[in-house]
N, C-alpha and C positions, 0 to 999 in steps of 0.2 A: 504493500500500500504506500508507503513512504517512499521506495524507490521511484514507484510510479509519480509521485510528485515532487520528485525532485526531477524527471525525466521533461514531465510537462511544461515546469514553472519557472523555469531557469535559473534556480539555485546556487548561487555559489560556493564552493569547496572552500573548507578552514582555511586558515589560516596555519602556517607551518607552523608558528612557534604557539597555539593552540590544542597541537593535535595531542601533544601528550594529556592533558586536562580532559579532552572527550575520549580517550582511553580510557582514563583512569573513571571517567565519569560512566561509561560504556560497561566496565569489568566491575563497578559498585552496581548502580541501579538496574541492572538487566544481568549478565553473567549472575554473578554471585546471587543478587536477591533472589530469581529468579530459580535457580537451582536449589540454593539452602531454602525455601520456602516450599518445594515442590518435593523436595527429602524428605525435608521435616513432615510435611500430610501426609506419609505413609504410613509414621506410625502415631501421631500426634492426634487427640482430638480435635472435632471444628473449635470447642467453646478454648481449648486452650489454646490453640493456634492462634483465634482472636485475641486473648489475651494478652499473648508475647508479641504480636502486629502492635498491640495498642501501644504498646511503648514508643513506636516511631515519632507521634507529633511530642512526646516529653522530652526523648531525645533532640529532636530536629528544632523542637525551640530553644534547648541550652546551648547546643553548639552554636545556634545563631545568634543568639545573643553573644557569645565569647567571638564568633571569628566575622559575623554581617555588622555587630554593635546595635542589631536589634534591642531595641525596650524591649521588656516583656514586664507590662502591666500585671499589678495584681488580679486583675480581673482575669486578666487572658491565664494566667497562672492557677488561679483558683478555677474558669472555665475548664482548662485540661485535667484538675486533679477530679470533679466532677466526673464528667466523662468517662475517665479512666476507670471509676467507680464503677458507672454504669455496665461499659462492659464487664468487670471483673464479674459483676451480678448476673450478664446476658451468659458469659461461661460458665457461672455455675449453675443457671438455670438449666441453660443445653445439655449439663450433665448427670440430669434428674437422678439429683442424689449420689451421684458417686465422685460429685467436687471434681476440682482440677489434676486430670493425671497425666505425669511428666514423666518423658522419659531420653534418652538420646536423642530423639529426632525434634525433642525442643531447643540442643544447642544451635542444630541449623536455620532454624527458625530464628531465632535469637540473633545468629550471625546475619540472615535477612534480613532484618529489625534496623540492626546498625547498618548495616552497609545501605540500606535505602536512605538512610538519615543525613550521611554522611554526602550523598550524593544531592538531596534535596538542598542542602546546603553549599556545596562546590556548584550546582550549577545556575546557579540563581545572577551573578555577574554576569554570565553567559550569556545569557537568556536577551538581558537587552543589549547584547551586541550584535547579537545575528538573531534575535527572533522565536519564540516557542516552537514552529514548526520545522524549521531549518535546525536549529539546535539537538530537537527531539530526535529530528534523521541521522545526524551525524553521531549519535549515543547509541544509537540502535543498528547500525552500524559496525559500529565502534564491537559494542556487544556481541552481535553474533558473531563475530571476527574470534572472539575468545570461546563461543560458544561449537567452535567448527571443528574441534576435536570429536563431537559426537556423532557426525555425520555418515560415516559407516554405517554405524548402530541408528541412525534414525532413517535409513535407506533402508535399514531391512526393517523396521517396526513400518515403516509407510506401506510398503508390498505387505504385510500381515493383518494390518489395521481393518476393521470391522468400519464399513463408509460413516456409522453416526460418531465413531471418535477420530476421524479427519475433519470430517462436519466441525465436529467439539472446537477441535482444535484454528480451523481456520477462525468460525466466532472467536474463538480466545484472542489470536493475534488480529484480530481487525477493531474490534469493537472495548474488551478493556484493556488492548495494550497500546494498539496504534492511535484510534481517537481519543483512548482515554488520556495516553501521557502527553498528546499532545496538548489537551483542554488545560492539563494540570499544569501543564509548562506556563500557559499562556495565564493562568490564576497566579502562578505562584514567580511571574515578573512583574502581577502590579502588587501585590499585598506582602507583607511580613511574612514568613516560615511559619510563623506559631500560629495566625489566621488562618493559611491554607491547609496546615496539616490537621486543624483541628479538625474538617470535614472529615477526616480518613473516622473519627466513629461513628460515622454514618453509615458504612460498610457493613460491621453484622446485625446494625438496626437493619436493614434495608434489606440485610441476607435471609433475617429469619420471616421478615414479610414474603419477601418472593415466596421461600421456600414453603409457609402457610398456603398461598393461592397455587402456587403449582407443582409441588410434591404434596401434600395433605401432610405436613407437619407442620402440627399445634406446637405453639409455644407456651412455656411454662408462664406463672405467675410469674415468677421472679423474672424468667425472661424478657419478659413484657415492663415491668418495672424497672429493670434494667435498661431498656430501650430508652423509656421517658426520663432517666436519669440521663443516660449519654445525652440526648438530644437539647436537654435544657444545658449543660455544659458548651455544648455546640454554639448553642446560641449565646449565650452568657462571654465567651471568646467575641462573637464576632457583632454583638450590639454594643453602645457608647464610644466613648472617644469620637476623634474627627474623620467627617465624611468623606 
């Protein structure tokens, strides 16, 4: 999808003494997240996988504040510790009664966690130099360039694949990686790191809804109490202060 608009739109190629940064930004937010978050779900539950995700906007707002010089308002600080709340309640709800269970594939997870964090913050200069969607190309990129060692192995899973998990798969990279990192690039060059990441707990608000209307999984009380807890944190980050 991306190469296709960089084909069409006349895009221009980094800059040389840049390229190292969109590596390094390529092999953080897409290599590594991407892998150590897709390890970690094999053997990880959903509710604690959301859990160790949630850490990202806590992280992505201290680094920012330390290396962007971002403020980070009381408000915005007490909105994330909210939130943070909320999901730990959506994952224990998800786990009807048997709490949080950790095990190896929550360190990859974790390494996910940071390396997205990290990346959300390297590339935010970027971003207004060449642009959300031009930037986003060159990270993704960047990324499967590291991710090409698997290629072997994902030539022989493609000839074996059953069509609804190519199906899966192409949804996957169209819709929340290509549109979505691109939307996200493009939010998180006008607004502060701790604004924009705060949306990220809107993700298993929004998971366990989908999953209500089209799998037929109810969600717990707690679950659902959970949700309205993240949500008010949500908000609580991103109302006050100047428009």
């Amino acid at each position: 999808v991306l190469t296709g608009y960089f084909l069409f739109s006349g895009v221009q190629l980094p800059k040389p003494r840049d390229l190292p940064v969109i590596a390094f930004c390529g092999l953080l937010g897409i290599a590594l997240y991407h892998l150590g978050l897709n390890y970690g779900d094999v053997t990880v539950t959903a509710g604690s996988a959301s859990f160790l995700i949630a850490s990202v906007p806590i992280i992505s707002a201290l680094l920012a504040a330390v290396v962007l010089r971002e403020k980070l308002s009381m408000r915005a600080f007490a909105g994330i510790g909210i939130s943070f709340a909320g999901i730990v309640l959506i994952s224990l709800g998800e786990g009807e009664g048997e709490g949080l269970t950790l095990d190896a594939g929550a360190l990859y997870i974790l390494l996910a966690a940071i390396a997205t964090s990290i990346f959300f913050v390297i590339q935010k200069p970027y971003l207004a130099r060449y642009g959300a969607m031009q930037f986003t190309s060159y990270i993704f990129w960047a990324g499967t360039a590291f991710l090409l060692v698997f290629l072997m192995d994902f030539l022989a899973e493609f000839r074996n694949a059953p069509a609804p998990a190519t199906l899966s798969a192409i949804y996957l990279g169209v819709f929340p990686t290509a549109i979505a990192y691109v939307t996200w690039a493009y939010a998180l060059s006008r607004e502060p790191v701790s604004k924009v990441t705060s949306f990220m707990y809107l993700v298993p608000v929004l998971g366990c809804f989908i999953a209500w209307l089209w799998l037929g999984e109810t969600p717990t009380i707690l679950a659902l109490f959970g949700g309205i807890v993240a949500l008010a944190g949500v908000a609580l980050v991103n109302t006050g202060g100047k428009r």
